[in-house]
N, C-alpha and C positions, 0 to 999 in steps of 0.2 A: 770306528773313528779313524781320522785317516792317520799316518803317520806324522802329517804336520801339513799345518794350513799353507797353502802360499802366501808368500809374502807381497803378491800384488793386489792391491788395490781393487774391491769390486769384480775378484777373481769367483767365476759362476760356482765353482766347486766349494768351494766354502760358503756361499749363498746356500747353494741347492742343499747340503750337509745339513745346513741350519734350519731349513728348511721341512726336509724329507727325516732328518733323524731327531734334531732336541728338539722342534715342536712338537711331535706326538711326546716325546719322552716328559716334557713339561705339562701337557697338557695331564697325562696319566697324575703324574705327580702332585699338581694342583689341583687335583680331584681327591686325591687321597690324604694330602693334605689340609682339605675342606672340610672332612669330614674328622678331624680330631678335637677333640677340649680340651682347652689346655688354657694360658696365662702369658703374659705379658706385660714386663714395666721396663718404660721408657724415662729417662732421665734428658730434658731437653734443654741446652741453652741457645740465649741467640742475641745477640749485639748489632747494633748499626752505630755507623762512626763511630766506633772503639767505645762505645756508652753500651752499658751491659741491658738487656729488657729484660722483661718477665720469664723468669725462669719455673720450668712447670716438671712434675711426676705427675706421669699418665700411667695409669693403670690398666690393663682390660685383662677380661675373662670371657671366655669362649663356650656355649656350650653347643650342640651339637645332636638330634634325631631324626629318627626316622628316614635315615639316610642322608641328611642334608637338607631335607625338605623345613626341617625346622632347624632355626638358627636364632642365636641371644646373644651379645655383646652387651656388658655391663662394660661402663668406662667411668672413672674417677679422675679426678685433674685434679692438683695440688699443687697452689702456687701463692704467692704474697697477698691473692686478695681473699683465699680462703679454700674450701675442698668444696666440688661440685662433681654432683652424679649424675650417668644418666642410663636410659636401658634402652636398646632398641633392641624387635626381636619380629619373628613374623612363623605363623605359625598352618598351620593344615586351611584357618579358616575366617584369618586376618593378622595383619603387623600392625604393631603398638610401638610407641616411645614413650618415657616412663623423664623425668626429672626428680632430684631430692626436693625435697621440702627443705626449709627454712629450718633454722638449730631452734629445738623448740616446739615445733609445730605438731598437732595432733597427726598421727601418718607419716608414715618414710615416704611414700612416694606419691607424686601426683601424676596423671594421666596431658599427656604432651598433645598426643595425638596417635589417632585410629584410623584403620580403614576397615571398613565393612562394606562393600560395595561399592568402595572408592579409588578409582586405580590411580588417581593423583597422588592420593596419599600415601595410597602405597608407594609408589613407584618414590614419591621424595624418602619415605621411612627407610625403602632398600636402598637408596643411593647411600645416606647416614652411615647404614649399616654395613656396606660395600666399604666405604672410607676406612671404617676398622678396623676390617676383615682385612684387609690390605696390609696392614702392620703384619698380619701372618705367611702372607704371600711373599714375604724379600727374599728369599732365593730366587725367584722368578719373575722380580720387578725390576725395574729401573727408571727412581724416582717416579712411582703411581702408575708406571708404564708395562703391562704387560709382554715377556718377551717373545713367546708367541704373537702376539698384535705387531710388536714391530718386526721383525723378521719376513713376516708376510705382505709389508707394505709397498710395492709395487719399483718406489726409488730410494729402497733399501738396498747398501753396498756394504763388504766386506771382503777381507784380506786376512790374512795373518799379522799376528802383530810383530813388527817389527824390532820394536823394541824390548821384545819375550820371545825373544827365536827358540830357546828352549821351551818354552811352555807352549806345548803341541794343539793346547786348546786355548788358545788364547787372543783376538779378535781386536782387528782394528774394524770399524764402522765409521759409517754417514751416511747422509740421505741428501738427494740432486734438488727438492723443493722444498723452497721457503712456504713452513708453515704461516696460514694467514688467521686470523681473531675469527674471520669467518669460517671458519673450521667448525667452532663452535666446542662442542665436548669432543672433536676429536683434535683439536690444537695439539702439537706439539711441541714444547720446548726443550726437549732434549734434542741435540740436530747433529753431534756425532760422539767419537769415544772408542775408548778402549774394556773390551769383555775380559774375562778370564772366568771361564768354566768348570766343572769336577763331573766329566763323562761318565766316572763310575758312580756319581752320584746323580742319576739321574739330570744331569745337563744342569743341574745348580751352580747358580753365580758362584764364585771363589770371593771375587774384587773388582770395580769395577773405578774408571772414571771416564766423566761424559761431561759435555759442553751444554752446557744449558742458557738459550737467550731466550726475554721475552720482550712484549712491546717495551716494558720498564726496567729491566735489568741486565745483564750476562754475568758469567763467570765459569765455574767447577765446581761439579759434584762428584766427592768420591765416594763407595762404601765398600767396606769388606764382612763377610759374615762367618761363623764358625759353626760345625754341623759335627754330631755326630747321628750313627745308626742305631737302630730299632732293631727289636730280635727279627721285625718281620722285612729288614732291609732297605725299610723307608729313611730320607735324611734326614734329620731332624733339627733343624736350626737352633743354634745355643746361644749365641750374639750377633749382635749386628749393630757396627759402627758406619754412620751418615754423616760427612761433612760436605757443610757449602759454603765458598765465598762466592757471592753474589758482586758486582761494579753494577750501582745504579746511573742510571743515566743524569741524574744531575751530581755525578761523582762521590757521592756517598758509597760505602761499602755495610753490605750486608754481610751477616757470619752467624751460620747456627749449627750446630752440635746435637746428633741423638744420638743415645747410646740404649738399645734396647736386649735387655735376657727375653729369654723365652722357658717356659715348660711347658714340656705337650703331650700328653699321656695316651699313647697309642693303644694301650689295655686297658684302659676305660672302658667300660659298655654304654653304650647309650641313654640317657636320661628319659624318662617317660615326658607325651607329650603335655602332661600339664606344666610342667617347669619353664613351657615357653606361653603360659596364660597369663592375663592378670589375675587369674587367681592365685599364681606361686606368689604376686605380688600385694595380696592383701587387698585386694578390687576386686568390684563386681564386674561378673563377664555383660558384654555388648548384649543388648534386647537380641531374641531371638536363635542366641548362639549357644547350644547344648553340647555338652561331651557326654558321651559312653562311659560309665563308671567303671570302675576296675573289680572285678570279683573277688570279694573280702576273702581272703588267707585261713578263714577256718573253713570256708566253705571247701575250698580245695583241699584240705586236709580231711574232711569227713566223705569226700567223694575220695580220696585216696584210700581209708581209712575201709569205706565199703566195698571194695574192687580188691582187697587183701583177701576181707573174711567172704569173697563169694570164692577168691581162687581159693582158701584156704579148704572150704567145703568141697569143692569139687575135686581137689587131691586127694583127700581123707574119703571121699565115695569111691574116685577109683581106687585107691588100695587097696581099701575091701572087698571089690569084687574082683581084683585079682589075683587075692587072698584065696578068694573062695573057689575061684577057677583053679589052683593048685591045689585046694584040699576039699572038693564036694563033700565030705563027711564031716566037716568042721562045725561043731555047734553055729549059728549065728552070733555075732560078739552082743555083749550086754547093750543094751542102750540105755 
């Protein structure tokens, strides 16, 4: 890291840094952060023109196999019109979405939607599931924004922040082009702002506040997050506060509030891959879709159990004949 950013504007050295050193460092980190289970509740409010709105606790749980390959997000929401589930998940050989049923209803969960040789569906079930997964990514977001993704985008500027001249990682930003609606999924509205880093923490956000406009709104979004460490030196996010005031363009004001814990269990071992089936959910699997059964627990005990008594036998032969190689006169032992 360097001793400290410049203080100008769009200075290439603080680009290139960003670049060259926390995007790999982020990238590492977001991989290895991908692959933990762990929990998350979010506590949201949110107001327009000083009138309070629906106020929600979001839940989610994380599970995590086979390296990443299989992913589950279970999410609950809990607000004044009542508690709703849902599951998404995608596994070696399809993704599914899962809904609660109705209080009452024969079955906790009903079947949303599947892909079996559908990559529509798929591709909409992972975007779902991308949304959630993203609550776990806030060290290395900003607002839904990949910090890798923007750092590398072409009329991406930065400096030192001027007004953290002590804080040596610390980041004034902007970008030269008005994001336009035909962007499409890659619109922008964040359009500049101030970073604040932890180098020794793998390039992890500290705090951040950015300028966010869109065709219908502007204002500020701030967040700061809290992190401690893993035995095995990974960050691990402990909270994370998001405020935004929003100015609507026909002069209304938006204002919401998340206040999100985390737990993330980095010594967990990984869940076997039925837990991301509709069978962990009490559903029959898709026509045509078979799993590998697991080899029942005695069996492997009696294969352990016979690999004992053959070494057992072939110790007790050799000692006898190297019994008998010291004493050729030795009766033969009884049998």
């Amino acid at each position: 890291m360097p001793r400290g950013f410049s203080q100008q504007p769009g200075d290439q050295t603080v680009v290139s840094h960003l670049r060259e050193v926390a995007a790999p460092a982020w990238k590492e980190y977001s991989r290895r952060l991908d692959l933990l289970q762990g929990d998350a509740v979010m506590e949201a409010t949110a107001a327009l023109g000083g009138k309070q709105l629906n106020n929600s606790t979001i839940r989610l749980s994380r599970k995590v196999g086979k390296g990443g390959k299989c992913v589950l997000v279970v999410e609950q929401v809990e607000n004044a019109d009542g508690t709703k589930s849902q599951v998404f998940a995608v596994n070696s050989q399809y993704a599914f979405s899962l809904s609660s049923a109705r209080p009452g209803a024969a079955g906790r969960w009903i079947l949303s939607s599947i892909s079996v040789n559908d990559d529509a569906t798929r591709t909409e079930i992972l975007r779902k599931l991308n949304q959630r997964l993203n609550t776990f990514r806030a060290p290395i977001m900003v607002r839904d924004r990949l910090l890798e993704t923007m750092v590398q985008e072409t009329d991406f500027s930065a400096g030192g922040d001027p007004d953290k001249p002590s804080d040596k990682a610390a980041v004034k930003f902007s970008y030269s082009r008005e994001p336009k609606l035909t962007d499409g999924a890659n619109y922008r509205p964040v359009r500049a702002g101030n970073l604040s880093f932890l180098p020794e923490l793998s390039w992890a956000i500290k705090n951040a506040k950015v300028v966010v406009k869109t065709e219908v709104a502007s204002g500020i979004c701030q967040t700061s997050i809290d992190y401690i460490t893993s035995t095995k030196g990974l960050p691990l996010p402990t909270q994370w506060l998001e405020e935004e005031s929003l100015k609507l363009n026909d002069g209304g004001l938006f204002t919401s509030r998340k206040f999100t814990k985390f737990t993330l269990h980095p010594e967990v071992s990984e869940p076997s891959e039925v837990e991301f089936t509709l069978s962990a959910y009490g559903l029959p699997e898709p026509v045509g879709v078979t799993w590998s059964k697991a080899t029942p627990n005695y069996v492997w005990f009696l294969l352990a159990a016979a690999i004992l008594g053959v070494l057992a036998i072939a110790f007790r032969t050799l000692h006898r004949r190297r019994a008998r190689v010291k004493n050729p006169m030795a009766p033969p032992p009884a049998r």
